[in-house]
N, C-alpha and C positions, 0 to 999 in steps of 0.2 A: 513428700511429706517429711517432716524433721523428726527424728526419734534423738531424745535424751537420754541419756542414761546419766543419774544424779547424786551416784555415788560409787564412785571404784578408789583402788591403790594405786594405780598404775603411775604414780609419780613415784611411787615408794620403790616397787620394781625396780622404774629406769633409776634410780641412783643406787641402788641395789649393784647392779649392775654394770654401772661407772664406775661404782669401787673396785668391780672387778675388772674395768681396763674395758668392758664390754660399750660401743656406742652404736648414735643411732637406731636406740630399742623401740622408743615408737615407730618410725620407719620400719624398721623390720622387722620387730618381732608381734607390733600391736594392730596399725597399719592393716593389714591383711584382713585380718577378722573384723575390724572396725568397718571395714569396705565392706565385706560379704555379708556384717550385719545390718547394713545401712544405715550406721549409726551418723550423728553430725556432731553432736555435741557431748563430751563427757566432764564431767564434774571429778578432778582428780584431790584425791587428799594428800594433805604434803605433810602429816605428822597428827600427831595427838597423845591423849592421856590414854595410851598403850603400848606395849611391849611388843615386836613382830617378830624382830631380828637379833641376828649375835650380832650382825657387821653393825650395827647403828642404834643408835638410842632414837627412838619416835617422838621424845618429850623434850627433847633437849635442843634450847633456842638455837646453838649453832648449826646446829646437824638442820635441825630444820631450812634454816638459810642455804644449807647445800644443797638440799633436797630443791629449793625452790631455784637454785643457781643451775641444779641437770637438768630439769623442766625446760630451763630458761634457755639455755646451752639447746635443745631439741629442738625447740620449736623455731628458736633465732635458726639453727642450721638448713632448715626445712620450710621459709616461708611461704611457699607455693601448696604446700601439703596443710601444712595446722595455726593456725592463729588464736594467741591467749587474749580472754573476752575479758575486759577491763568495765567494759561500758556497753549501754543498750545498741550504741552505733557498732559493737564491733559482732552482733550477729548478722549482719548483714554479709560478713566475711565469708559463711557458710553456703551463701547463695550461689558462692566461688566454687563449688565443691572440695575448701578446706573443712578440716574438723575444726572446732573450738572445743577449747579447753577452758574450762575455769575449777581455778584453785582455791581449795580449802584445806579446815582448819579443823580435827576431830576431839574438839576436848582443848581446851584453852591455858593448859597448865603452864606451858612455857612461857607465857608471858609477864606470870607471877604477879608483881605488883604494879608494873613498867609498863605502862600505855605506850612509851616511844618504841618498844617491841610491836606491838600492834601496828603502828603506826610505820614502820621497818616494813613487816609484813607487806601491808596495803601498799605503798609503796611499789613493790616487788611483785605485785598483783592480788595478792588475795583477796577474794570479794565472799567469800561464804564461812561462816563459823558455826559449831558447835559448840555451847560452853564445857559442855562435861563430854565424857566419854561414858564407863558405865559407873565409875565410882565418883565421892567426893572431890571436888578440888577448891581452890580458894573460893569461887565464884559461884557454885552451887553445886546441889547433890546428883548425883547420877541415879539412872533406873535400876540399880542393883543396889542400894542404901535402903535399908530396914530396920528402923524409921527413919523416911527421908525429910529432910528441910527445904527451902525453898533458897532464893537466891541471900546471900550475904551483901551487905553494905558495898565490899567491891565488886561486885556481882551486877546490884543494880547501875551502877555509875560504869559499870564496864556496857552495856544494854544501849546504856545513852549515849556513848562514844559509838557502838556501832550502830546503833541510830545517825548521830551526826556523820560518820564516813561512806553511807548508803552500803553495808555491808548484809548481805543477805544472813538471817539469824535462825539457822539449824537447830530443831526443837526433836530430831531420833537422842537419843540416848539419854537425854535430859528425867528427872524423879517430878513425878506429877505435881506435885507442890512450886518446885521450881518453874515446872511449865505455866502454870497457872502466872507467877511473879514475872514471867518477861511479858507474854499477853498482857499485863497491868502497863505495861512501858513500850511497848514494842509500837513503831510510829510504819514503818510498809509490813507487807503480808509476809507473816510465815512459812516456812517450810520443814516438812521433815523429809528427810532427802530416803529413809529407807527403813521405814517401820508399817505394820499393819495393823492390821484391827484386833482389839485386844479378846473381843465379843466371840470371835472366831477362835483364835487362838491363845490361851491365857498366857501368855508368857511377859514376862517385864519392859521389854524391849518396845511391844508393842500399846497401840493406841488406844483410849476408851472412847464409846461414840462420842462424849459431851467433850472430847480435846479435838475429835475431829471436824465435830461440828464448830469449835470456834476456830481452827486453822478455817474451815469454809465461809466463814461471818466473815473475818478476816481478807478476805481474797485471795488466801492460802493454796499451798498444794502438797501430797502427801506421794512419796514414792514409794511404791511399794517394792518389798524385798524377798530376793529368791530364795532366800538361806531359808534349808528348810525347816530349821526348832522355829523358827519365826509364821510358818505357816500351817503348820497342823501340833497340835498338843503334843501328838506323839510323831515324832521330826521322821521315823523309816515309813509315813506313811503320805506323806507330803505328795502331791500329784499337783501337774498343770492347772488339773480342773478344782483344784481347792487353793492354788495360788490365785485363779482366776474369781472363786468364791469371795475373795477378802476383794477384787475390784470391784464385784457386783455389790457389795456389803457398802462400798463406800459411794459408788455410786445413788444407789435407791437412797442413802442417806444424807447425800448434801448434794448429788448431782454432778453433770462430765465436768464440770470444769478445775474439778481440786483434785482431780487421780494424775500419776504419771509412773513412772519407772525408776525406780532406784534399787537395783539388781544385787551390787554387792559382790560382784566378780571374785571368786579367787582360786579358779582355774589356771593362773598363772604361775601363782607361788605355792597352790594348800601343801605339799608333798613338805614345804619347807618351811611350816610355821612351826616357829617355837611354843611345843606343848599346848599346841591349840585347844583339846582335848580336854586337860587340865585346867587351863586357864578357863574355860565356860564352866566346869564344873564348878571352880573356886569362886565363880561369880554366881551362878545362877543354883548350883546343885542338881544339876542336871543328871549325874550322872551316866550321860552319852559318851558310848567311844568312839573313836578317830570316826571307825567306818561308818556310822551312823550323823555323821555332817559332813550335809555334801547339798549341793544346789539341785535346784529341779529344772531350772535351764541354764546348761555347764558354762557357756560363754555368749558373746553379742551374737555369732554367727547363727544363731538358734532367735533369735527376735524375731525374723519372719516363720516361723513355724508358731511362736508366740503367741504375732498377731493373726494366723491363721487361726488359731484356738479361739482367740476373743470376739472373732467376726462370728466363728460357729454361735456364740452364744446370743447372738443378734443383735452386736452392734454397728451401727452405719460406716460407712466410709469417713465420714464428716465424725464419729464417736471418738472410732480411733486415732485419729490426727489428733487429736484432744488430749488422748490420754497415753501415748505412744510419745508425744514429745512439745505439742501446744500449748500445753497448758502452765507447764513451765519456764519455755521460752517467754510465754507474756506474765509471769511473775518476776521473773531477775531481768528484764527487760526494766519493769517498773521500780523494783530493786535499786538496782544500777544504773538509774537514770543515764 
């Protein structure tokens, strides 16, 4: 069975890491856990409207192009291991037991006013966006704007460009107002690649039933996230069985077919983020420190212990395919024609 996983960094790492002269990072250093966790497909981000690193700007159209150039550089050096999914024909790749990748986009800033950046992008493979990150950008407000607006005039006209490039359109980060304005224009199914339910846990980041109910009208899918302020109000108390709470939440509520996994990995770099700590508090007021964000399953290699948890809670073999990595595959399958 295919497990997705529909939201990680790991593009950002491996050029992280090319800066450093370091190569063949998927190979070696991701490669392994990706195997032990049986994963097939990961959804990598290649930049956004946020700050990670000293060695790189995440917002900044060049660096972005590199970032999508060490990706490119990986996967070309390695064709028998990973293949980047362009189109619905290239899951079929996976049946290979290579991994797919497909690249995204966290927060839309760098393309500023210039659709031919986009269209660079797509190009170069990008098939999934987010328009915001947590704050403002030209295109619309983020989930940490109070009071937030909805999509701006280039906002909407940017919707219908990736409408017309069959570009999958990431609805996690996005301020409810704005999410409401693309659903009004949005022509294939939604996704929020790594947010929860909001009903569970109140935090900004996450979903109210009546957003997840229209990703589900839609023929949507919501991936849920491991980080743990995302899944219980008070983040040192975050447990399996309350990560697994917000699947049950979404499922009794629209049913298997709109759940999947978007994790949120950052077991690879957390020791090396730039005032992590800081920067949530400056957005959400959180007041949390370091040691108090941290995942409730640390990396991929923990996805079968995962879905051993989610079987306990009595769903079928036939559920979990579903919601482990099915249900995604046949949304950017449709996507990406």
């Amino acid at each position: 069975m295919v497990v997705f996983d529909a939201h990680s960094d790991y593009a950002l790492h491996v050029h992280r890491e090319h800066i450093k002269g370091i190569k063949d990072v998927l190979k070696v250093q991701h490669l392994p856990f990706l195997r032990k966790g049986g994963v097939n497909i990961e959804v990598l981000t290649v930049g956004g409207d946020f700050d990670l690193f000293p060695e790189f700007d995440s917002q900044n159209y060049n660096t972005i192009l590199q970032v999508l150039d060490s990706i490119h550089n990986e996967i070309s050096n390695n064709p028998d291991l990973f293949v980047l999914i362009r189109n619905s024909k290239d899951f079929d790749e996976i049946k290979n037991k290579k991994i797919g990748f497909i690249l995204a986009l966290e927060g839309a800033n760098s393309i500023e006013d210039d659709f031919s950046r986009l269209h660079k992008y797509y190009d170069l493979g990008l098939r999934s966006i987010a328009l915001t990150h947590n704050n403002r950008n030209q295109f619309a407000d983020g989930c940490a704007e109070n009071p937030a607006g909805g999509l701006s005039d280039l906002g909407k006209d940017y919707v219908k460009e990736l409408n017309n490039l069959n570009v999958a359109i990431d609805l996690s980060h996005i301020s409810e107002p704005s999410f409401w304005d693309v659903l009004d224009i949005i022509e294939k199914p939604p996704v929020a690649t790594h947010s929860n339910a909001k009903s569970l846990c109140n935090h900004p980041r996450n979903l109210t039933d009546d957003q997840i109910k229209a990703i589900a009208e839609r023929n949507g899918v919501i991936g849920i996230n491991f980080f743990s302020i995302f899944i219980d109000n008070n983040g040192r108390k975050a447990t399996v069985d309350r990560l697994i709470d917000h699947i049950d939440h979404i499922v009794e509520l629209v049913g298997l077919n709109h759940i999947g996994f978007g994790p949120d990995f950052l077991n690879y770099y957390i020791k090396d983020l730039k005032s992590l700590d800081e920067q949530l508090d400056d957005t959400f007021g959180d007041n949390l420190d370091f040691g108090a964000i941290y995942e409730v399953i640390r990396d991929v290699t923990e996805f079968p212990n995962l879905i051993g948890s989610i079987q306990k809670r009595g769903y079928s073999d036939r559920d979990i395919g579903k919601i482990q990595g099915e249900n995604f595959v046949r949304v950017y399958k449709e996507i990406l024609e």
